[in-house]
C-alpha positions as CSV (number, residue, x, y, z in Angstrom):
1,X,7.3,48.7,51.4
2,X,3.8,49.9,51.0
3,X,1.4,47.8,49.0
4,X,2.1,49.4,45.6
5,X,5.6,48.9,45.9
6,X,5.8,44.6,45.6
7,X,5.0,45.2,41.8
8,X,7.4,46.9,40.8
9,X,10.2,45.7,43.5
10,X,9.5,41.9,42.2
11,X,9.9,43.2,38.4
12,X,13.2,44.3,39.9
13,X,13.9,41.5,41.7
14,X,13.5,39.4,38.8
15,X,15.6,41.9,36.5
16,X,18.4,41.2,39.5
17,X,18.4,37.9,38.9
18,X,18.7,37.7,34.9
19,X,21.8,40.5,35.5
20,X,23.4,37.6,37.7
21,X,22.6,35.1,35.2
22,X,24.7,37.4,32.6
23,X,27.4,37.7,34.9
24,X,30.7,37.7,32.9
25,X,31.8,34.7,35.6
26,X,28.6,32.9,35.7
27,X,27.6,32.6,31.6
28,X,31.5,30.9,30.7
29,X,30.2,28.4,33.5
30,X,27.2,27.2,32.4
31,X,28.2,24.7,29.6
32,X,29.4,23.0,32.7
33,X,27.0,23.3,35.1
34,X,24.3,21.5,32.6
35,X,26.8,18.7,31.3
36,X,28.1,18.0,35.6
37,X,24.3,18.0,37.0
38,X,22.2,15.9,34.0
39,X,25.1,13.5,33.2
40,X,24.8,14.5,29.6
41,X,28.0,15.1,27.5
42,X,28.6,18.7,26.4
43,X,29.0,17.7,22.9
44,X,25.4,16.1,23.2
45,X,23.9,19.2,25.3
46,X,23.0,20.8,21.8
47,X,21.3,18.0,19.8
48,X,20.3,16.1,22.9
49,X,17.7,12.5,22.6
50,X,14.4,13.2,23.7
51,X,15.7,11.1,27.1
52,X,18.3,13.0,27.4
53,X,16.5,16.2,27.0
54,X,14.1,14.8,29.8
55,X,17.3,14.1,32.0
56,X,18.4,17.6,31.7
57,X,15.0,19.2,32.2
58,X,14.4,17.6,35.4
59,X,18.2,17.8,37.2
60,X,18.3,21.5,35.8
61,X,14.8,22.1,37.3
62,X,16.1,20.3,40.6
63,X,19.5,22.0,40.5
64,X,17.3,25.7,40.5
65,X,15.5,24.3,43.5
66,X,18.5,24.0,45.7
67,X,20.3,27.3,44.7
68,X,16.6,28.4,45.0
69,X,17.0,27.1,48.9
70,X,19.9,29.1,49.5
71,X,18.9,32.3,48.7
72,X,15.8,32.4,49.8
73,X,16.7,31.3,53.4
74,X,19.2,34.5,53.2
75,X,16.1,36.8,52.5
76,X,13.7,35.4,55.2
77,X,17.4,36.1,56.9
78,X,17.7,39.7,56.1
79,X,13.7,40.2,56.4
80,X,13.8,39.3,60.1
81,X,17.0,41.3,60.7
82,X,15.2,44.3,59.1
83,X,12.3,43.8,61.7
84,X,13.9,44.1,64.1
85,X,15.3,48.0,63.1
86,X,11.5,48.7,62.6
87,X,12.3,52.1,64.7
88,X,15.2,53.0,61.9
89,X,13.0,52.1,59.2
90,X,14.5,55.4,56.9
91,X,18.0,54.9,58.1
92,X,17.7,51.4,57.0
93,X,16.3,52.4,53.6
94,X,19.1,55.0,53.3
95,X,21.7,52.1,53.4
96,X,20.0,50.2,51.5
97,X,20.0,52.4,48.7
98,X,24.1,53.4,50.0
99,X,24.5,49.3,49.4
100,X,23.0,49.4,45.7
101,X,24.7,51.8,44.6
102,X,28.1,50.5,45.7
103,X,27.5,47.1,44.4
104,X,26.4,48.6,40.8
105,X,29.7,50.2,40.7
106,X,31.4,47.0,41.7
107,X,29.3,45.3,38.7
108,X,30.5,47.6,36.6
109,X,33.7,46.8,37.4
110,X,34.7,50.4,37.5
111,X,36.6,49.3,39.9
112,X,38.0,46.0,39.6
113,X,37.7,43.8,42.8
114,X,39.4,39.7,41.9
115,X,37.3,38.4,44.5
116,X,34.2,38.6,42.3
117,X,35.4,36.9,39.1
118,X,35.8,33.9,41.0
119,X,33.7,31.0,42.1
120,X,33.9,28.6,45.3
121,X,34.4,25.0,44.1
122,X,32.6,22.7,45.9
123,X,31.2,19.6,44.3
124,X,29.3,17.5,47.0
125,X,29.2,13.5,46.0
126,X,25.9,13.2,45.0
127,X,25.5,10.0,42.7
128,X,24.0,7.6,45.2
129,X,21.0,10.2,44.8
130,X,20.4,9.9,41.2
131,X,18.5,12.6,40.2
132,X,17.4,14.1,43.4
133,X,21.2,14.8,44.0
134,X,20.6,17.9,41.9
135,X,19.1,19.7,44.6
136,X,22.0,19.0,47.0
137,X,24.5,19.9,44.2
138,X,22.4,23.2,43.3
139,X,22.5,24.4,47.0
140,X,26.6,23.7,46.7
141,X,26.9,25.9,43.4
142,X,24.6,28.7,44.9
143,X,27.0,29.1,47.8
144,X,29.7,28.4,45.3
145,X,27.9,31.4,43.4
146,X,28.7,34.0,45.8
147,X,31.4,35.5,45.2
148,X,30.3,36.3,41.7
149,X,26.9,37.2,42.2
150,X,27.7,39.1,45.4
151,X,27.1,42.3,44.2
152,X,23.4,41.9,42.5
153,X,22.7,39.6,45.7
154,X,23.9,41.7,48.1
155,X,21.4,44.8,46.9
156,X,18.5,42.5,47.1
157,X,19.2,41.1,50.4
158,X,19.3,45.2,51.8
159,X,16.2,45.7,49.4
160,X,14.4,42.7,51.0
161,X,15.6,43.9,54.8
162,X,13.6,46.9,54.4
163,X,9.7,44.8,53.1
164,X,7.4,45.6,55.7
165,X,7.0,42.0,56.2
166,X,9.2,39.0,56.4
167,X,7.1,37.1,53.5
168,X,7.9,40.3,51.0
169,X,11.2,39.9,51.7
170,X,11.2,36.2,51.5
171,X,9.2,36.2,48.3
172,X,11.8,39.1,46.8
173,X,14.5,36.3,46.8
174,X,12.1,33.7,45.6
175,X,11.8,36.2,42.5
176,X,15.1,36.6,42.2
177,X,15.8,32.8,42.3
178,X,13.1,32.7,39.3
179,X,15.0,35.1,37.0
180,X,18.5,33.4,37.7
181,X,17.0,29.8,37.6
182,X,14.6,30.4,34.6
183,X,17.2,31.4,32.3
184,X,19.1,28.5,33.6
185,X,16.6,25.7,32.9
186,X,15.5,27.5,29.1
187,X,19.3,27.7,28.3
188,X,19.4,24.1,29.3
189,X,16.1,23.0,27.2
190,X,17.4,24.7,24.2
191,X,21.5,25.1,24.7
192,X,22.1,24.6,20.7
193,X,20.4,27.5,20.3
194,X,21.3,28.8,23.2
195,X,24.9,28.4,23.0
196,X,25.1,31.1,20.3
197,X,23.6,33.6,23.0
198,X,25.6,33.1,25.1
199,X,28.8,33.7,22.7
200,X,27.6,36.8,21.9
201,X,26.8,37.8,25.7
202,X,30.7,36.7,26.4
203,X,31.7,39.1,23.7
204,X,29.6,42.3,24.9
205,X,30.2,41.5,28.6
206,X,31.0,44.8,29.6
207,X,27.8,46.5,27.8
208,X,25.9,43.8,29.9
209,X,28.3,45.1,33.4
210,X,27.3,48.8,33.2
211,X,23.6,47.9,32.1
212,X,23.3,45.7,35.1
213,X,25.6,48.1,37.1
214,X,23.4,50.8,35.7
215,X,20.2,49.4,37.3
216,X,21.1,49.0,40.5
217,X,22.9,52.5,40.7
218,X,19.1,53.9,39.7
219,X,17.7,51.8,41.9
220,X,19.6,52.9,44.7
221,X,19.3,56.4,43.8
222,X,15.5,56.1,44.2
223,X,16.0,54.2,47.5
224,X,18.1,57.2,48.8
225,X,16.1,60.0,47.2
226,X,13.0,58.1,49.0
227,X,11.4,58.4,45.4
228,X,10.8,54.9,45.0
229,X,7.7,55.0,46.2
230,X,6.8,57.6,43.2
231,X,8.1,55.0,40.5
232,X,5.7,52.4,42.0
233,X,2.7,54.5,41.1
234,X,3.9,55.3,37.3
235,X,4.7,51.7,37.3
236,X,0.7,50.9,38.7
237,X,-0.7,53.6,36.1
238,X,1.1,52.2,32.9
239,X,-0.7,48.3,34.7
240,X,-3.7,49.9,34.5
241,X,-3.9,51.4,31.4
242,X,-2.8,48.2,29.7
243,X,-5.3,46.0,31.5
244,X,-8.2,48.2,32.3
């Protein structure tokens, strides 16, 4: 990546996340996820005390951080493995680009593959921790998570192998756990009204699937086309025009 690129591949990054969040087997899950990690009752999740909604700030905020660790440590992962095929720097893009466009058709589910509409159970005993056993239990769901999200993941981890640098392609998956986690924590701070949302995304789950498919298809369309580069400098015009 050259340095106009970061913009527009964190915008991305954080559009990756919030298509993984809509996941058709993450957003049935998330009723749960809030109710098992702040203690508080589903039932009370939309009308929650003002303790209660303090409770579920903080272990939902906690929970993001380990989920957060998880991925995160994959890109740093993928970063170093893409320094090291510095000298196949194009090839590398090339499957990179191969890798997103395969996983957008998988997200899509154009063609339907059963491994990815299901998620890992493992629920790690975490209640001598108290609150602080949010972290543990988010780094549990995230790997948990992978099988669903593998797709969307998998085309930023090839994204993130080709930064220039390792902290690019570390920071591309702390981007990515921002857009996944974000939407997490707000749907937790506001589930009554959130809960409606989420209905709706349930019923127009496969609009969401070739949007989000749809993305990462274009996206790896540019990668291939090496024109990615040219959609960094319409994307630094239209910044400069708004703020200068």
């Amino acid at each position: 990546m050259n340095d106009l690129v970061p913009m527009v591949g964190f915008g991305f990054a954080f559009l990756a996340g919030l298509i993984s969040f809509l996941s058709p087997c993450v957003v049935p899950l998330i009723p749960g996820y809030l109710s098992y990690v702040s203690g508080v009752s589903i039932d009370n999740l939309g009308k929650p005390s003002l303790s209660q909604l303090g409770r579920i700030l903080l272990s939902s905020t906690l929970f993001v951080l380990g989920f957060t660790m998880v991925f995160v440590s994959l890109g740093t992962s993928a970063s170093l493995l893409g320094s090291l095929a510095e000298a196949y720097r194009r090839e590398l893009t090339l499957a990179a680009g191969g890798v997103m466009v395969l996983m957008g058709i998988l997200t899509m589910d154009i063609i339907p593959v059963e491994l990815l509409a299901r998620e890992v159970r493992f629920h790690p005993e975490t209640r001598r921790l108290g609150m602080l056993g949010g972290i543990p239990l988010g780094m549990a769901f995230g790997l948990g998570w992978l099988p669903c999200v593998g797709p969307v993941l998998a085309a930023i981890l090839f994204y993130a192998s080709t930064a220039e640098t390792v902290v690019q392609g570390t920071l591309l998956l702390l981007v990515y756990s921002l857009g996944l986690g974000l939407a997490f924590i707000l749907t937790g701070s506001f589930f009554g009204r959130a809960l409606g949302a989420l209905r709706w995304l349930q019923r127009h789950r496969r609009a969401f699937n070739y949007f989000g498919g749809g993305v990462l298809v274009v996206m790896g369309l540019l990668f291939i086309s090496n024109r990615f580069f040219f959609l960094s400098l319409w994307a630094q015009r239209i910044y400069y025009q708004l703020f200068y």
